[in-house]
N, C-alpha and C positions, 0 to 999 in steps of 0.2 A: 660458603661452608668449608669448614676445615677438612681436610680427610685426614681418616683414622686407619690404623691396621691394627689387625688383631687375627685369631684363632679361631674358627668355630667353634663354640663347646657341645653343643649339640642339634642336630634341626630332625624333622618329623615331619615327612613331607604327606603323611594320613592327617596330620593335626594343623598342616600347612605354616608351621613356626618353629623357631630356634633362634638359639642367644651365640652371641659372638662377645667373647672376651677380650679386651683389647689387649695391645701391647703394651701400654703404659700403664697400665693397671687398672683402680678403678672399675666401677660397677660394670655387668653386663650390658649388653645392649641389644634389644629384640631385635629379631630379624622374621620379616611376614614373607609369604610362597610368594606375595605379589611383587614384593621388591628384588626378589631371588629371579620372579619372571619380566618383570621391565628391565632387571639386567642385561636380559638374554644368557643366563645363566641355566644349565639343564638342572642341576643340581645341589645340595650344600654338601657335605660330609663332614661328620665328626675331623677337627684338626684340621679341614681345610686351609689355608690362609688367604687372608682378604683385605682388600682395602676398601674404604666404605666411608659414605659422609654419612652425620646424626642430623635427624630429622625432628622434631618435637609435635606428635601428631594431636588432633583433638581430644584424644584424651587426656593428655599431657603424658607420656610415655613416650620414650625416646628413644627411636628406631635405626635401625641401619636401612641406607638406601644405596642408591651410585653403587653396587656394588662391585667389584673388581676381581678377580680369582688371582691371585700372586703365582707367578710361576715358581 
């Protein structure tokens, strides 16, 4: 899988979701609390920066995983 970086645009950790905007442009891309917790990630924040591989799950929606916090 490629990795991506991008921005958080927002996450909601009551609704356990938020999208991550990449750096290269193009569509958003979900981000679920579950991939935020297999990261071992405590948290997301608005503008965080990340690096992250796409995932295309059974719904066919395509998610951020591998997530990574950018120093």
């Amino acid at each position: 899988m490629a990795t991506h970086k991008g921005t958080v645009k927002f996450f909601n950790t009551t609704k356990g979701f938020g999208f991550v905007t990449p750096d290269n442009g193009g569509k958003d891309h979900f981000v679920h609390i579950s991939a935020v917790q297999r990261s071992g990630i405590d948290g997301l924040y608005e503008n965080d920066k990340i690096s992250y591989e796409v995932e295309t799950g059974r719904d066919g929606r395509e998610s951020a995983v591998n997530l990574v916090l950018e120093k």
